[in-house]
Backbone bond lengths (Angstrom), bond angles and torsions (degrees), N, CA, C in turn:
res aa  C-N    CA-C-N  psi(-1)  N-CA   C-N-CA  omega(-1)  CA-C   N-CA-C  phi
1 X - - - 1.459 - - 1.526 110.10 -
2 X 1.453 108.98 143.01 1.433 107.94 169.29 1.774 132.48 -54.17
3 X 1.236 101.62 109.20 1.710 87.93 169.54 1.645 125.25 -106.46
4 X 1.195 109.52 155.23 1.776 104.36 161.11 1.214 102.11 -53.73
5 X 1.557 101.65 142.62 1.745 109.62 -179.82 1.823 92.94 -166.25
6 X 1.055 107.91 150.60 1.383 117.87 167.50 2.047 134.78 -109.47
7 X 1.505 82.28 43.80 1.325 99.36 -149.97 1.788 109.37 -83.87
8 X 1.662 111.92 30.42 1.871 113.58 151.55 1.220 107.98 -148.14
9 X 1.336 110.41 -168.99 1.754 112.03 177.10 1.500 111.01 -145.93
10 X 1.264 130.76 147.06 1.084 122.87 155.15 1.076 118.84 -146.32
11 X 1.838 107.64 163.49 1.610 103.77 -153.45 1.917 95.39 -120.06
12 X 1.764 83.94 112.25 1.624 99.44 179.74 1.160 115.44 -87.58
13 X 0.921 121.04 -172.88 2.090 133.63 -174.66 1.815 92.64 -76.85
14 X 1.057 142.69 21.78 1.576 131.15 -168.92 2.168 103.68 -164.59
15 X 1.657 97.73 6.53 1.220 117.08 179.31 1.271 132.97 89.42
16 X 1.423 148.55 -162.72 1.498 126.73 -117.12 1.925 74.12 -102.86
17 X 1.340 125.38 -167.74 1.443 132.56 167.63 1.375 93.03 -165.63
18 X 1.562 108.42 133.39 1.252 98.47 144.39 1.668 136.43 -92.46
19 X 1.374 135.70 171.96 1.293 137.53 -171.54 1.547 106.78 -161.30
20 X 1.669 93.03 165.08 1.511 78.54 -175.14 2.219 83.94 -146.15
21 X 1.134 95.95 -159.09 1.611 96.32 -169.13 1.600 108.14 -178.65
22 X 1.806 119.19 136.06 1.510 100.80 -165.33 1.702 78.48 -163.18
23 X 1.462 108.14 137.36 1.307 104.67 155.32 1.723 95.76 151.34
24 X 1.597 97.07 -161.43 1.623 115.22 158.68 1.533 118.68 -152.45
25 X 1.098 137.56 122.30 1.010 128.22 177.46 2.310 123.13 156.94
26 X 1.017 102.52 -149.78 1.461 102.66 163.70 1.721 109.08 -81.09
27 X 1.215 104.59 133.46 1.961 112.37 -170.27 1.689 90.93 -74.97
28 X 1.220 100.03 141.79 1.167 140.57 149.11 1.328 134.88 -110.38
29 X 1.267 130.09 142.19 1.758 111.36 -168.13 1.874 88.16 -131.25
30 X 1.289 118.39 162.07 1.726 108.73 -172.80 1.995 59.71 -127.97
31 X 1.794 89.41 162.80 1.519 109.53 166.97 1.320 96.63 -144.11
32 X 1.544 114.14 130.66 1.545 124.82 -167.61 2.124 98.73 -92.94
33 X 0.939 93.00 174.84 1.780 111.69 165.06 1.546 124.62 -110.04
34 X 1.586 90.81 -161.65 1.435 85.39 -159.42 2.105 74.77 -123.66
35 X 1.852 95.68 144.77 1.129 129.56 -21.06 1.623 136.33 -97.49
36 X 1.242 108.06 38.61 1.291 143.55 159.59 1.439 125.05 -30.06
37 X 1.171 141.99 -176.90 1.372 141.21 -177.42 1.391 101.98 -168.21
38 X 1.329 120.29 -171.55 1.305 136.37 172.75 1.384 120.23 -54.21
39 X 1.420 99.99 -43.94 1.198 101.57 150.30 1.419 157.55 21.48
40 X 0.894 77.33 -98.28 1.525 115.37 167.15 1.965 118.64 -52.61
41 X 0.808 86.77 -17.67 1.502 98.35 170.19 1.691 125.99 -87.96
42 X 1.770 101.61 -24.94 1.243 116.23 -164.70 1.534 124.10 -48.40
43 X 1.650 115.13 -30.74 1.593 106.96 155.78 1.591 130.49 -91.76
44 X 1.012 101.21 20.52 1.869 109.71 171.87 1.818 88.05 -117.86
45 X 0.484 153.72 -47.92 1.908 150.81 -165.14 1.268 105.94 -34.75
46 X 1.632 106.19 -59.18 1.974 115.90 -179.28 1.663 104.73 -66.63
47 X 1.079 131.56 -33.78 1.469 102.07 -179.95 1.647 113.57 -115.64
48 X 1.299 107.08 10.37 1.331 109.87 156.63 1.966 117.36 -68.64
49 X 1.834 96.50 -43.82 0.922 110.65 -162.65 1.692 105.86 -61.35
50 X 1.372 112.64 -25.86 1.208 112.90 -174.42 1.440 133.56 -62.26
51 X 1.454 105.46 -4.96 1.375 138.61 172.24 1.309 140.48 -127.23
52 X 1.317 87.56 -32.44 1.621 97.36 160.29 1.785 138.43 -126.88
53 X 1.128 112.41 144.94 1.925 90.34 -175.87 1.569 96.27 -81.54
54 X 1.615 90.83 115.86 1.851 108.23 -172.27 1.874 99.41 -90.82
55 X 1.106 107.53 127.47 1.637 111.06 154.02 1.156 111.59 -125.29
56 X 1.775 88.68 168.01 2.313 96.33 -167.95 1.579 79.47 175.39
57 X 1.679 84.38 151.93 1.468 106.02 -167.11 1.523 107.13 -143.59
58 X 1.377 127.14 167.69 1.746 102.39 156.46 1.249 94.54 -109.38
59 X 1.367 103.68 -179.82 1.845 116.74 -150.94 1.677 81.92 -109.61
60 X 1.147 96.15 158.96 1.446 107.41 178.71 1.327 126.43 -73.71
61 X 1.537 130.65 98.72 1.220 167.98 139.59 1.706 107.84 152.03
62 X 1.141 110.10 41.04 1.346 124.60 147.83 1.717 139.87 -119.54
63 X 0.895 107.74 156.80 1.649 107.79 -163.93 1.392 120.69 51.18
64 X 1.516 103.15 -110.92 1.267 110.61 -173.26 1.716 102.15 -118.36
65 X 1.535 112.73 24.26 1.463 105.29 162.32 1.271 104.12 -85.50
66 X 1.737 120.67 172.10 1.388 147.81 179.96 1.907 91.49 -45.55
67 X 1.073 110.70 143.84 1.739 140.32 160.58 1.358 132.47 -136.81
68 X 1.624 97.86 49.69 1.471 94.52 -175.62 1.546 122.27 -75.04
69 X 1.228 124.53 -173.45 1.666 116.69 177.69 1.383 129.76 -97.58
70 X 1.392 112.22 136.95 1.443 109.65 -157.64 1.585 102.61 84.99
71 X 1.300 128.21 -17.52 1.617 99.40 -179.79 1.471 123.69 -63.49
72 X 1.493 106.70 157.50 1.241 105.80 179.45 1.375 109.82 -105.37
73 X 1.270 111.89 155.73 1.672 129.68 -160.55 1.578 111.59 -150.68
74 X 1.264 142.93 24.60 1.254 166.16 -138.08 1.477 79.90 -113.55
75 X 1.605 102.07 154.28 1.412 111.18 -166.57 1.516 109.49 -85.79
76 X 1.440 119.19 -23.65 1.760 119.19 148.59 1.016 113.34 -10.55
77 X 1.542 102.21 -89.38 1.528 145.63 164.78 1.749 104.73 -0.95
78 X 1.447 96.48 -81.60 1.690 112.30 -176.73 1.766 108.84 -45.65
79 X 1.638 121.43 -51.74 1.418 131.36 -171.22 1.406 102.76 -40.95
80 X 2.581 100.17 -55.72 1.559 86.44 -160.61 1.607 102.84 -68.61
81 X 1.523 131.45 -26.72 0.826 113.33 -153.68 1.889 106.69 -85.61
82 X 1.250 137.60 -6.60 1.466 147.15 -174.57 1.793 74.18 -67.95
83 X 1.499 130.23 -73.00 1.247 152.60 -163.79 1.672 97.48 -28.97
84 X 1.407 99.38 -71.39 1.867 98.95 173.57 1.243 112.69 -56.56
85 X 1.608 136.55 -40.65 1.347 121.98 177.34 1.515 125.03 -37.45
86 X 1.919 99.27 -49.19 1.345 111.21 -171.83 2.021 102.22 -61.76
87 X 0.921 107.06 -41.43 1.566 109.22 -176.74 1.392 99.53 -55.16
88 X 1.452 108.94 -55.41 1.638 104.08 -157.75 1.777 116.03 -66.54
89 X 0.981 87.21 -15.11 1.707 113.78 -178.24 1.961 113.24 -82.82
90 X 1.557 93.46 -33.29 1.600 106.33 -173.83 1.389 110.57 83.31
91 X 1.027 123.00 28.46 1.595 122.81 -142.26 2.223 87.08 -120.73
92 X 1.564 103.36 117.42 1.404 109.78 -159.39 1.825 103.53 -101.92
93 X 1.607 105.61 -36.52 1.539 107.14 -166.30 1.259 76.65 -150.83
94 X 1.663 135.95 101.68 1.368 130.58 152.40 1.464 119.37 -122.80
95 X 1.540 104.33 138.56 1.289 109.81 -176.10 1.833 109.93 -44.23
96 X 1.285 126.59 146.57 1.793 131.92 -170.90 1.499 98.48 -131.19
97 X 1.304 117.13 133.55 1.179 116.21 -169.12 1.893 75.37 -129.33
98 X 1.437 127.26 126.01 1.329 124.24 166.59 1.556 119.20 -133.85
99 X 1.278 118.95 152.40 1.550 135.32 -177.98 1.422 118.85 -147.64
100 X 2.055 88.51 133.55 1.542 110.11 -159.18 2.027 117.50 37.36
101 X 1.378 97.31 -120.61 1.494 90.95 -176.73 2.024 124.21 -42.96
102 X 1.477 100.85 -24.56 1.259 125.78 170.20 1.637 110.96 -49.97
103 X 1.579 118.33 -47.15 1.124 121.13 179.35 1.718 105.97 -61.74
104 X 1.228 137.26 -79.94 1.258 151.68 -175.26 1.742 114.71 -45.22
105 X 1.093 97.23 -30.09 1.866 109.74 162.15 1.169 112.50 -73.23
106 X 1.609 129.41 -43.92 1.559 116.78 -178.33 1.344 104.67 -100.73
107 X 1.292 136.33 11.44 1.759 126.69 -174.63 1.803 85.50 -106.66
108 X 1.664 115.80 -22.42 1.564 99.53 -172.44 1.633 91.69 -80.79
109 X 1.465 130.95 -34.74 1.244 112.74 -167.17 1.805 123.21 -80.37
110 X 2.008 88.89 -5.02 2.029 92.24 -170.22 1.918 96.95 -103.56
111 X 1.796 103.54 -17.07 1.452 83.46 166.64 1.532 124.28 -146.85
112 X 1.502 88.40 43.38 1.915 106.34 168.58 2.045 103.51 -125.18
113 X 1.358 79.14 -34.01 1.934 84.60 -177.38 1.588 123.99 -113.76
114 X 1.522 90.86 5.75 1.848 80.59 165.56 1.390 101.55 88.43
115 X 1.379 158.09 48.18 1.392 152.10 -135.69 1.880 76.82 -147.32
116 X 0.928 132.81 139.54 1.265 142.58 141.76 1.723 115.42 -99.62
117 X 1.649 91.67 148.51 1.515 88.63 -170.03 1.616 82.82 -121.63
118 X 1.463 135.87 -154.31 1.274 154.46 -148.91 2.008 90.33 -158.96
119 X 1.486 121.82 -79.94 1.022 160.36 160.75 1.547 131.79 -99.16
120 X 1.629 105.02 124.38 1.365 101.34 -173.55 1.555 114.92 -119.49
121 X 1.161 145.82 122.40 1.739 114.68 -167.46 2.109 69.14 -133.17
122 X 1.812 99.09 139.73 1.382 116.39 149.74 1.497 126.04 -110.53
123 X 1.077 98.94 147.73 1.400 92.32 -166.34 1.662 109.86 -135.41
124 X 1.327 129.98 121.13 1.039 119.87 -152.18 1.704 132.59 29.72
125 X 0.882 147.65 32.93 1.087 154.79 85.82 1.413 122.19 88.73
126 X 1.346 148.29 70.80 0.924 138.70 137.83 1.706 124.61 -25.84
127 X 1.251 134.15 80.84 1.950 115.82 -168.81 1.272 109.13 -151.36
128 X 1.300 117.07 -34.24 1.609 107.40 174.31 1.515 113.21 -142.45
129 X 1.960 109.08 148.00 0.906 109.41 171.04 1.777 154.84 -33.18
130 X 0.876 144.54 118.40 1.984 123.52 11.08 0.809 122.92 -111.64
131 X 1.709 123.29 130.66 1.233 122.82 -176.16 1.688 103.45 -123.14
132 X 1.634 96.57 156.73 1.363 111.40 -166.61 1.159 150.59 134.33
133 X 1.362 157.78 139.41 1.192 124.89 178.62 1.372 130.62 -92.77
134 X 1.495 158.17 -142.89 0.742 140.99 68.29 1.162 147.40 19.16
135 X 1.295 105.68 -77.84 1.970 122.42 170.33 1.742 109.37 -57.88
136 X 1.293 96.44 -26.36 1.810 116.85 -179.05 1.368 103.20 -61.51
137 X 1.168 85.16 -73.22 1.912 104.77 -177.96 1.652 115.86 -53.95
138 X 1.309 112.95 -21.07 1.610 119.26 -155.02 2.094 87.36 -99.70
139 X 1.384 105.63 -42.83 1.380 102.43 174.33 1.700 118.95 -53.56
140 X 2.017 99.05 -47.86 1.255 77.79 -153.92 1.229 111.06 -90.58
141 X 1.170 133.06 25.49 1.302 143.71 149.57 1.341 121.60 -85.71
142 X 1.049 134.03 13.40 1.438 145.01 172.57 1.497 107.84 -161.75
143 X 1.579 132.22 79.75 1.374 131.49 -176.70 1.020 91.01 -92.90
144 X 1.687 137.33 -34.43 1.224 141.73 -127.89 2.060 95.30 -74.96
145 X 1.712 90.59 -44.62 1.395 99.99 -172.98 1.479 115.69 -68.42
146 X 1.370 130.78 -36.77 1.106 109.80 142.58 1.382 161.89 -65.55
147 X 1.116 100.09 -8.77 1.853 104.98 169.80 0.847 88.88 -56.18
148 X 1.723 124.91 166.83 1.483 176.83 -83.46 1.748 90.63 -63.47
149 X 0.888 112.31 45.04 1.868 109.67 161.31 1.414 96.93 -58.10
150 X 1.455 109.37 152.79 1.184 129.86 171.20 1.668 104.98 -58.66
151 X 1.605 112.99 133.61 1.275 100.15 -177.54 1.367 116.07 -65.76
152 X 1.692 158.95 10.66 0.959 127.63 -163.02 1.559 95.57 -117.88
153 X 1.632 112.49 -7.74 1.424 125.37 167.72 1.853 114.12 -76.35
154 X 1.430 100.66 -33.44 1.367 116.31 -172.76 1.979 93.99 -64.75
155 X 1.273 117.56 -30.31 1.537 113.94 -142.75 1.847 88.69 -93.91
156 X 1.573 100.77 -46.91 1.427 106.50 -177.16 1.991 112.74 -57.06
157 X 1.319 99.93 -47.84 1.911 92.12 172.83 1.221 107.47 -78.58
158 X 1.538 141.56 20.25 1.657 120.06 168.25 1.910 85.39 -115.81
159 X 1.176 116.36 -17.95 1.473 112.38 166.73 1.267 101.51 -60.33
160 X 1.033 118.95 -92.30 1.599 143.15 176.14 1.793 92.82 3.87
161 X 1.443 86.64 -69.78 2.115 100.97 -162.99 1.229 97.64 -42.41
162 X 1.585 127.98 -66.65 1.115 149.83 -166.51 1.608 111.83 -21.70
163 X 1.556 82.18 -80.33 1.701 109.77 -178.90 1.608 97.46 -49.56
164 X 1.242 125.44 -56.35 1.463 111.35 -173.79 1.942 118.84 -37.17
165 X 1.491 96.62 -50.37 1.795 90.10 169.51 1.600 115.38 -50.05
166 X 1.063 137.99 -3.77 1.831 119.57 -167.32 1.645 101.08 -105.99
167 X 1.025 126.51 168.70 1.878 145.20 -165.21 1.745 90.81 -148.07
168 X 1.827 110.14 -33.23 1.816 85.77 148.27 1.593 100.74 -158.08
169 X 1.577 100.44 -162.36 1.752 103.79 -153.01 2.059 95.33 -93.03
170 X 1.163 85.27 140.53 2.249 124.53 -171.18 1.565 88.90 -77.90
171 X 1.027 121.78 159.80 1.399 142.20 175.21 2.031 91.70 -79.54
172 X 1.199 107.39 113.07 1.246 129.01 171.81 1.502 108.19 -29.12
173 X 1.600 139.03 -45.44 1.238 149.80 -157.88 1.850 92.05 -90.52
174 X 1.552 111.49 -47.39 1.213 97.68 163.73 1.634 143.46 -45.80
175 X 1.492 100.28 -59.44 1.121 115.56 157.95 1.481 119.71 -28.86
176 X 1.076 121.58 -72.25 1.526 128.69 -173.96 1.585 105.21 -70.57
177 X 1.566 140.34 16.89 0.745 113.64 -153.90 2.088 73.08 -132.30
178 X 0.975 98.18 -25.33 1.500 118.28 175.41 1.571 119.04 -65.56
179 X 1.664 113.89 -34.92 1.314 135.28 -172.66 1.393 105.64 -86.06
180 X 1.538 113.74 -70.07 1.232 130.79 172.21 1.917 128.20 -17.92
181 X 1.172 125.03 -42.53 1.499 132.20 159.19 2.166 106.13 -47.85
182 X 1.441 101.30 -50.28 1.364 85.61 172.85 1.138 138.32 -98.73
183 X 1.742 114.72 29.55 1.203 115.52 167.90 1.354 141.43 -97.41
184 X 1.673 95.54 -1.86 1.355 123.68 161.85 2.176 128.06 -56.56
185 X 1.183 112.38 123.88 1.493 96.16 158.26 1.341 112.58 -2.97
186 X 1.151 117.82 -93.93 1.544 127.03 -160.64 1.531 100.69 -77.20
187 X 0.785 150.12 -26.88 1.874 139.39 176.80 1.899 103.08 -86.48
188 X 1.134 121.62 -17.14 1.601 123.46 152.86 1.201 115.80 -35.92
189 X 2.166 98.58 -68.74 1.429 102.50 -158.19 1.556 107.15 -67.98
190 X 1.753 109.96 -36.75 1.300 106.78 -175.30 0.989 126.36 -39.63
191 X 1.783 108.78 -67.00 1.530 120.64 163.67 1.618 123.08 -22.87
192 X 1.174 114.73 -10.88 1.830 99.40 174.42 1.439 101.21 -133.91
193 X 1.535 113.99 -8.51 1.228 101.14 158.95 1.636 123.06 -82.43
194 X 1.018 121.83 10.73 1.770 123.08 -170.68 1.881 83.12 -93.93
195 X 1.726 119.92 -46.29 1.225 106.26 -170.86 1.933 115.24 -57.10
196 X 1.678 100.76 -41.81 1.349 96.77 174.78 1.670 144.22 -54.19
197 X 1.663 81.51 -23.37 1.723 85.96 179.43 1.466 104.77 -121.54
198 X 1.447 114.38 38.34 1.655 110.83 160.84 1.624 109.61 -72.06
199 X 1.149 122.11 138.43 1.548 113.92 -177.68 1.526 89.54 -139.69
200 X 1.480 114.12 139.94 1.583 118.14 -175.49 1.824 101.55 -98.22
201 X 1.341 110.05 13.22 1.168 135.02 -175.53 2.108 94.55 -68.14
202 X 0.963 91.57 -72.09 1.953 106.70 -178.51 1.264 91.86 -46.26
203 X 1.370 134.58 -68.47 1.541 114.76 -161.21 1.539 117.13 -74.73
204 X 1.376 121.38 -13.72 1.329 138.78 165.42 1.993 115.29 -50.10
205 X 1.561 86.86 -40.27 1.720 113.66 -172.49 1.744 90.45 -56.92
206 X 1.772 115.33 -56.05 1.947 105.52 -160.25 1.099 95.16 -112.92
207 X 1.377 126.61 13.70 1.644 97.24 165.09 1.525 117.02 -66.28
208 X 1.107 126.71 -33.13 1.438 110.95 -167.27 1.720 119.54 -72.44
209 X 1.455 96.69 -21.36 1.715 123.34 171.91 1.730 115.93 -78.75
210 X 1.646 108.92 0.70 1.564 99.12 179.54 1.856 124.29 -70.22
211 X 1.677 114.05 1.86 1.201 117.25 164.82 1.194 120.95 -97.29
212 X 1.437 111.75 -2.16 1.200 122.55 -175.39 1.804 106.45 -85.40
213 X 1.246 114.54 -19.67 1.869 111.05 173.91 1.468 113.72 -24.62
214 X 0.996 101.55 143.73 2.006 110.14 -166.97 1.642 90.48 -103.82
215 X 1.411 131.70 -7.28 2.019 107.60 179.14 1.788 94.90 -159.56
216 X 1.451 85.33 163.67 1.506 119.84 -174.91 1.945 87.81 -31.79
217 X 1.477 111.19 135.66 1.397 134.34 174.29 1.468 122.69 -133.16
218 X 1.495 116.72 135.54 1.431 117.47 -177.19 1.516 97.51 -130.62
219 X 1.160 123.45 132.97 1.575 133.97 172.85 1.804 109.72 -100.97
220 X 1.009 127.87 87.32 1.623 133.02 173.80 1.574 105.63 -71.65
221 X 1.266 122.01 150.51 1.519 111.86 -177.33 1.853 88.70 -155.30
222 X 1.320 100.51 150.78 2.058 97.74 159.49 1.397 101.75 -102.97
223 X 1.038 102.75 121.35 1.525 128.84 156.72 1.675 118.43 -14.99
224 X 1.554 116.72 -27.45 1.304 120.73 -142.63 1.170 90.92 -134.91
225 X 1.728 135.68 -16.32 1.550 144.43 -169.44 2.000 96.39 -31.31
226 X 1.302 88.50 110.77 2.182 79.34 163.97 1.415 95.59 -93.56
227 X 1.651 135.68 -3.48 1.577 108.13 -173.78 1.821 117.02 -91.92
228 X 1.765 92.16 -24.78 1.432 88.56 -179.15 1.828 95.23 -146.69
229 X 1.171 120.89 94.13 1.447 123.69 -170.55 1.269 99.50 -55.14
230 X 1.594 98.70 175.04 1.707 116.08 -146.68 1.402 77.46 -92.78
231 X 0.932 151.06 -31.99 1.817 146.16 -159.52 1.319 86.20 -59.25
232 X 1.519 125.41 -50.91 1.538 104.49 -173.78 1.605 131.61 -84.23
233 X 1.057 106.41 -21.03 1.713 109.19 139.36 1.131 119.52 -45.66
234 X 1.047 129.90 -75.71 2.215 123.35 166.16 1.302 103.84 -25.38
235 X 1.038 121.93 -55.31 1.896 129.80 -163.46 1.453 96.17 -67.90
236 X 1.166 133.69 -24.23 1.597 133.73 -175.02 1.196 104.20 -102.66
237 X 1.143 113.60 -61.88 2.075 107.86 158.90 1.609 108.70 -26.91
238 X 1.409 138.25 -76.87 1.123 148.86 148.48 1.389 111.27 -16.23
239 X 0.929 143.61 -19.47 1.827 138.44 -150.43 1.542 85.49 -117.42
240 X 1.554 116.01 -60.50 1.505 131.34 -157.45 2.173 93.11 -59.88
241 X 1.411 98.34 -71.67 1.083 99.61 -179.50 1.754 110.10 125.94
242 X 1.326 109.61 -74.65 1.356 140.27 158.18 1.633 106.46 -33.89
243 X 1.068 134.80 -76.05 0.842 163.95 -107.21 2.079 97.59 -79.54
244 X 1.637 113.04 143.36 1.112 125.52 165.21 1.534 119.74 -86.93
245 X 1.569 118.97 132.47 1.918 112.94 -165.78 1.208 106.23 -104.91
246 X 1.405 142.63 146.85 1.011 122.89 162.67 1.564 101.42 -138.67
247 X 1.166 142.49 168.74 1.304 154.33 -156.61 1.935 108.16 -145.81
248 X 1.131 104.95 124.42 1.645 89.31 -176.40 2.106 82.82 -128.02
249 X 1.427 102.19 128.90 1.372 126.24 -177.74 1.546 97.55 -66.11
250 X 1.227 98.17 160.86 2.107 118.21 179.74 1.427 99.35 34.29
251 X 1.176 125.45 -1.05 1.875 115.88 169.68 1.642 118.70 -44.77
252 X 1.284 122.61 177.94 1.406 126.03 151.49 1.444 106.98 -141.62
253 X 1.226 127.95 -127.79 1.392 138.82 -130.88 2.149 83.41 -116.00
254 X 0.998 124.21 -17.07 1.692 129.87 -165.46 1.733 84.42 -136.25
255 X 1.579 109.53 85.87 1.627 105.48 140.65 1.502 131.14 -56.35
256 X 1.414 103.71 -37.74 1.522 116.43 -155.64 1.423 112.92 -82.92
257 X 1.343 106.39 -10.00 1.426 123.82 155.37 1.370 148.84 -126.64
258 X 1.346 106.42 -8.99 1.594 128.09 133.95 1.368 132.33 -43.73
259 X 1.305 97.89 -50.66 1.455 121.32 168.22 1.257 136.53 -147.82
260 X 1.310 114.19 75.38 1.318 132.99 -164.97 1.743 97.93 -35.73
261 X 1.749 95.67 -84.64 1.376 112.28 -166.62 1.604 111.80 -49.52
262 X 1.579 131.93 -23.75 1.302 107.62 -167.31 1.933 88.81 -89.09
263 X 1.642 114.34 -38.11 1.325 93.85 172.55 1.628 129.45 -26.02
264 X 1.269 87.95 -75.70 1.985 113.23 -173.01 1.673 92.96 -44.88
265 X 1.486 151.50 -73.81 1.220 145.54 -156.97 2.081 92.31 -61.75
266 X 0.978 133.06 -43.76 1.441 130.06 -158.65 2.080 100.17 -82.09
267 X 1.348 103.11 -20.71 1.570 103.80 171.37 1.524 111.51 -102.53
268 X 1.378 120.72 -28.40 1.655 108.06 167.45 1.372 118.31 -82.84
269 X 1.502 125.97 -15.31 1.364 125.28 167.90 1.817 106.65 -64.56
270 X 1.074 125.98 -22.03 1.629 141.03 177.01 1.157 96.67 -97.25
271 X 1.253 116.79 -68.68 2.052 95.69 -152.45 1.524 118.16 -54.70
């Protein structure tokens, strides 16, 4: 059976990434969020894979891609680089399955850079103004004070963050498997540098272009999201025009691991 695995690398304009790829069929590519990884995909991969040749990568200064210092990771950043994936992949019109920061990375690369998709499904959604929290906003104006926290303080606020995305409780092995990328040296610094260079500037760039999508679209949302409520999913349903809605009950901010099975039936009834 297909598993998540991270088994190549390639070295994009924003540094090396790893990715991995499993299946047979019409390509599909999943695009993870922030602060998420590839991850995050790992129980939709096996029965996606069963139909489709699935790829997914983490974006550069996530997971187990490159985190060097000073890199930039700005949601620009992510579009051109989703953009090189599709090249490096050969991949011309492939179905995109994306989440939170995932959304705003592939709508800048299908309608700022020319990216054709086949199929588009968003899913919780990073895409239009304002997004964020508080704690968001309060970091990235002060990263300085968090660098070099003691690690066992560093582990408890990326817990903390974490847990805030769910409406209910992740398989424990998940969880830690989700945390773990930023407990490293280099996935520390990242972790507060992704807050510093969020700019609501990039999603400002396609909102006015969200009717402009070139193929069939499905917007998935959890019902229960505390990071970005479902009202603003409707408002993007509404924006797109086109677009298919779907609502998944007791969800939050992580369908794909909240709810594996109602995810997977609401993306193979579409793809």
């Amino acid at each position: 059976m297909a598993e998540w695995a991270l088994n190549e690398t390639f070295k994009t304009s924003a540094g090396l990434v790893a990715a991995g790829r499993a299946g047979d069929g019409p390509d599909l590519v999943l695009a993870h969020g922030w602060p998420w990884s590839s991850y995050s995909w790992r129980r939709l991969i096996p029965p996606l894979a069963r139909q489709f040749r699935v790829h997914w990568y983490d974006m550069p200064g996530y997971g187990q891609s490159e985190k060097p210092v000073e890199q930039r990771t700005s949601l620009d950043v992510q579009g051109e680089v989703f953009a090189e994936m599709l090249a490096h992949w050969d991949l011309t019109m492939p179905r995109v399955v994306a989440h939170d920061f995932g959304g705003a990375t592939t709508l800048r690369a299908h309608l700022l850079l020319g990216c054709e998709f086949q199929r588009f499904v968003l899913m919780n959604v990073v895409a239009m103004r304002p997004w964020g929290s508080a704690f968001f906003d309060h970091v990235g104006k002060h990263v300085e004070a968090f660098q070099n926290l003691p690690p066992h303080i560093h582990r408890a606020i990326v817990e903390a963050y974490i847990k805030g995305a769910f409406a209910t409780e992740i398989d424990r092995i998940d969880f830690d498997h989700l945390v773990a990328p930023w407990l490293t040296e280099d996935g520390a610094t990242s972790f507060y540098r992704q807050f510093a260079q969020a700019d609501e500037a990039y999603t400002a760039e396609i909102e006015p272009h969200f009717g402009e999508i070139r193929c069939a679209t499905k917007i998935i949302w959890g019902e229960d999201d505390p990071w970005i409520p479902i009202d603003r999913g409707k408002a993007l349903h509404k924006a797109v025009g086109h677009a298919e809605f779907a609502a998944l009950r007791g969800v939050g901010h992580m369908p794909q691991l909240e709810d594996p099975d109602a995810t997977r039936q609401q993306l193979l009834d579409f793809l």
